[in-house]
N, C-alpha and C positions, 0 to 999 in steps of 0.2 A: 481264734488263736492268733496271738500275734507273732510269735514266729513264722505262722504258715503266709500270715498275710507281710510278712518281713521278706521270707523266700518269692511269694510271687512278685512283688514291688521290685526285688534283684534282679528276678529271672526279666521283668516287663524293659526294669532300665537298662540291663544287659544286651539286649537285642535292641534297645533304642540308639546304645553306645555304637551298636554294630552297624544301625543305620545310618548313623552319623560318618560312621568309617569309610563306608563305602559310596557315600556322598561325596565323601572329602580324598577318597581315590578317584573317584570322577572330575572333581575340579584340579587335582592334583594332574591326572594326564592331558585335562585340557591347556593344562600352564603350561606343560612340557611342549604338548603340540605346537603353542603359539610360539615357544623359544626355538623348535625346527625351526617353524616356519619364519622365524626375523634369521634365524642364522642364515638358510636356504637365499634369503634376502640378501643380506651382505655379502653372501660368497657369489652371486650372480654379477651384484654392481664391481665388485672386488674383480672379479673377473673380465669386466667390461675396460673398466681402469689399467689391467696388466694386458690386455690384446693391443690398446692405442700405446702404453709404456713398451711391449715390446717391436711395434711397430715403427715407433719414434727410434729405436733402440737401434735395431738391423738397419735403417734410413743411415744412420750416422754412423754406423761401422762400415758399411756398404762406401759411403762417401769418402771416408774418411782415408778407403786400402784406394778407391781411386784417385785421393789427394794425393797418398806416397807412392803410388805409379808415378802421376804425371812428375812429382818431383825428381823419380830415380832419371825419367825422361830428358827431364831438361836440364840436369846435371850430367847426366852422359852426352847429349848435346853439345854442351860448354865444354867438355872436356874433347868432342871431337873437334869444335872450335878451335881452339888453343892448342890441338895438334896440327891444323892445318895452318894455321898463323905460322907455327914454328916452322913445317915444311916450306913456307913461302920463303920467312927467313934465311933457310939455309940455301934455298935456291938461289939465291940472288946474283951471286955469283957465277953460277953457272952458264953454261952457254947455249944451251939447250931452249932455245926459245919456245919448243910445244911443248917440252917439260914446265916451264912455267906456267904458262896457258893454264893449263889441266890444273897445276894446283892451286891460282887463281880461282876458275870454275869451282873446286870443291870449297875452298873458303868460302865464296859467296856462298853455295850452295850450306854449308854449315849455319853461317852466319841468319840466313833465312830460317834452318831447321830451328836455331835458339831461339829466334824472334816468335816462330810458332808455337815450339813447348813451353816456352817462360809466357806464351799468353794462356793458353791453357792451362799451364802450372796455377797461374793466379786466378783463373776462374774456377777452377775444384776449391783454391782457400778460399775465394768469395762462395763458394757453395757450400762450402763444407761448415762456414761460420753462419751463414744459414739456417744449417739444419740443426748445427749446434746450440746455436738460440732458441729453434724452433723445439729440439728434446731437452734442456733447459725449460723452457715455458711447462712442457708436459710432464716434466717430474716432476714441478714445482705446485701444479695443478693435482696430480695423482698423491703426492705426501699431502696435501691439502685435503681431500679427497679420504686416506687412508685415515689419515688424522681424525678425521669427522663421524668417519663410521667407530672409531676404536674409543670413541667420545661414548658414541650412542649406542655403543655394546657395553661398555663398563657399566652406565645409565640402564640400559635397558634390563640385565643379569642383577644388574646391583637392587633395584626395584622389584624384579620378580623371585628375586629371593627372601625379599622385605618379606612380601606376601606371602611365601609359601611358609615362613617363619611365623606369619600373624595368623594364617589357617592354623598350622600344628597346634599355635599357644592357645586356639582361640577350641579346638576341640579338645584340647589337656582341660580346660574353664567346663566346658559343656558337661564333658565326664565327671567332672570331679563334682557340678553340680547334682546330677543326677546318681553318684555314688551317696553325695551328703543328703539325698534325702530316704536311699535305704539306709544309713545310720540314726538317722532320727525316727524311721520306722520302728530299729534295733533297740535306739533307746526308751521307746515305748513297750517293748519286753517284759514282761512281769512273769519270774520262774511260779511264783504262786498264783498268780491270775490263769498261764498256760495250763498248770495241773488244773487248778478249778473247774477252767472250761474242757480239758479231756476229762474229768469223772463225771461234770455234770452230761457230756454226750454220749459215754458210755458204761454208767453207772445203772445195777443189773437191780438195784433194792439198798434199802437202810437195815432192812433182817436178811441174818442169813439164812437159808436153809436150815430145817432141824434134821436131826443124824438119823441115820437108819437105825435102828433100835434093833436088835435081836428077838424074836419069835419065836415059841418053841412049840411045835408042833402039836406038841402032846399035852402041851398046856400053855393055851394061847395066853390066859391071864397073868402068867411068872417071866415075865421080861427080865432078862440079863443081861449085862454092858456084856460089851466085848472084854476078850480078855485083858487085862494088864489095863483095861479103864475103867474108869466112877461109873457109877450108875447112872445112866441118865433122867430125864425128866420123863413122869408119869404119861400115859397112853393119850390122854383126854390134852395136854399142858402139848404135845409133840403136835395132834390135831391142830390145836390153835393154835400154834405157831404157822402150821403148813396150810390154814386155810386162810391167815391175815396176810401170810406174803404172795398168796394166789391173788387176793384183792386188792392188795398194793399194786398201783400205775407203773411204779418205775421197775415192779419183779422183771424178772424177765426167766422165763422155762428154759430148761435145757435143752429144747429141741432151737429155740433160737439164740443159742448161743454162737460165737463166730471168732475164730481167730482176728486178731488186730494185724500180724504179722507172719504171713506165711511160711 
């Protein structure tokens, strides 16, 4: 039968389909894995990048609140300068010679304080220009850096999608192959070929059976149809019917008879 042998070819490429499925879920979560594990990659170096970026980072905020210390320093300095200049000034006149003295003393003593914070003041901006160079260099380094990985992740996604794209198309190809060859099974189908081979497998004889004939007790020789039919064939003509289709191969008794479909 070619239908039956049309259903097993289905049922065989069906379950082939399926194996191909779950072949292709299996490379499918190894691709997934490998893209964890590049991301898990990137976010580790990425990481590595923003500990030196923030440490660059605090160096130079850190420097930079003790640049404008040292400057509030030596501008309030200057400004106690240039109030003891003025006190000297106004004493001049005066006649108080220990009065002068004393604001002499704090002048120098001023005078000394600016010389020390305006050195210091300038050593925090030579440091602080420094470090600035130096978190300068390290951004400059980390966008290089960020750059490079955001290259090889585009690259990398863009490639493993290529692929997960050429699996799906490449089993849509597999099925469709192994679909086209239960169609061509299909089209080996023959409605009159299928009957053939069901009557020839369960075909019972080429005669049928002859009728049960009516009997009459009381006089076996006067055979009567049943009511409301012909007459049938003579006693001897019924035998020979029922002893050719004993001897026919293909009869088949009704004790081996068998439903097709329960």
């Amino acid at each position: 039968s070619e239908l039956k042998h049309a259903e097993a070819t289905l049922s065989k490429k069906v379950d082939n389909v399926a194996q191909c499925h779950i072949h292709l879920a299996q490379t499918l979560r190894e691709e997934a894995r490998k893209m964890e594990d590049f991301r898990e990659k990137q976010k580790q170096q990425r990481k590595k990048t923003e500990t030196v970026m923030d440490a660059a980072h605090k160096q130079r905020n850190l420097q930079f609140k003790k640049t404008m210390d040292a400057k509030k320093i030596y501008e309030q300095k200057c400004r106690d300068k240039d109030e003891a200049e003025q006190a000297v000034h106004r004493s001049a006149n005066m006649a108080n010679q220990k009065q002068q003295e004393k604001l002499f003393v704090k002048l120098a003593t001023s005078k000394t304080a600016v010389e020390d914070s305006d050195k210091a003041y300038m050593q925090h901006v030579h440091t602080l220009d420094k470090v600035r160079e130096d978190w300068q260099s390290e951004h400059i380094k980390a966008c290089e850096v960020l750059e490079a990985q955001e290259c090889e992740r585009i690259n990398f996604f863009r490639n493993a999608l290529w692929v997960h794209v050429n699996q799906l198309s490449q089993q849509c190809v597999k099925s469709d192959d192994m679909y086209e060859q239960v169609r061509k099974t299909l089209e080996m189908c023959s409605i009159e070929k299928d009957i053939e081979y069901f009557v020839n497998q369960r075909k019972t004889g080429q005669i049928p059976p002859a009728p049960i004939m009516y009997e009459n007790f009381y006089c076996p020789q006067r055979n009567a149809a049943p009511p409301g039919k012909t007459t049938g064939p003579n006693l001897a003509r019924m035998l020979f019917y029922v002893l050719s289709s004993v001897d026919d191969p293909d009869y088949s008794l009704v004790d081996d008879y068998s439903l097709l479909y329960q």
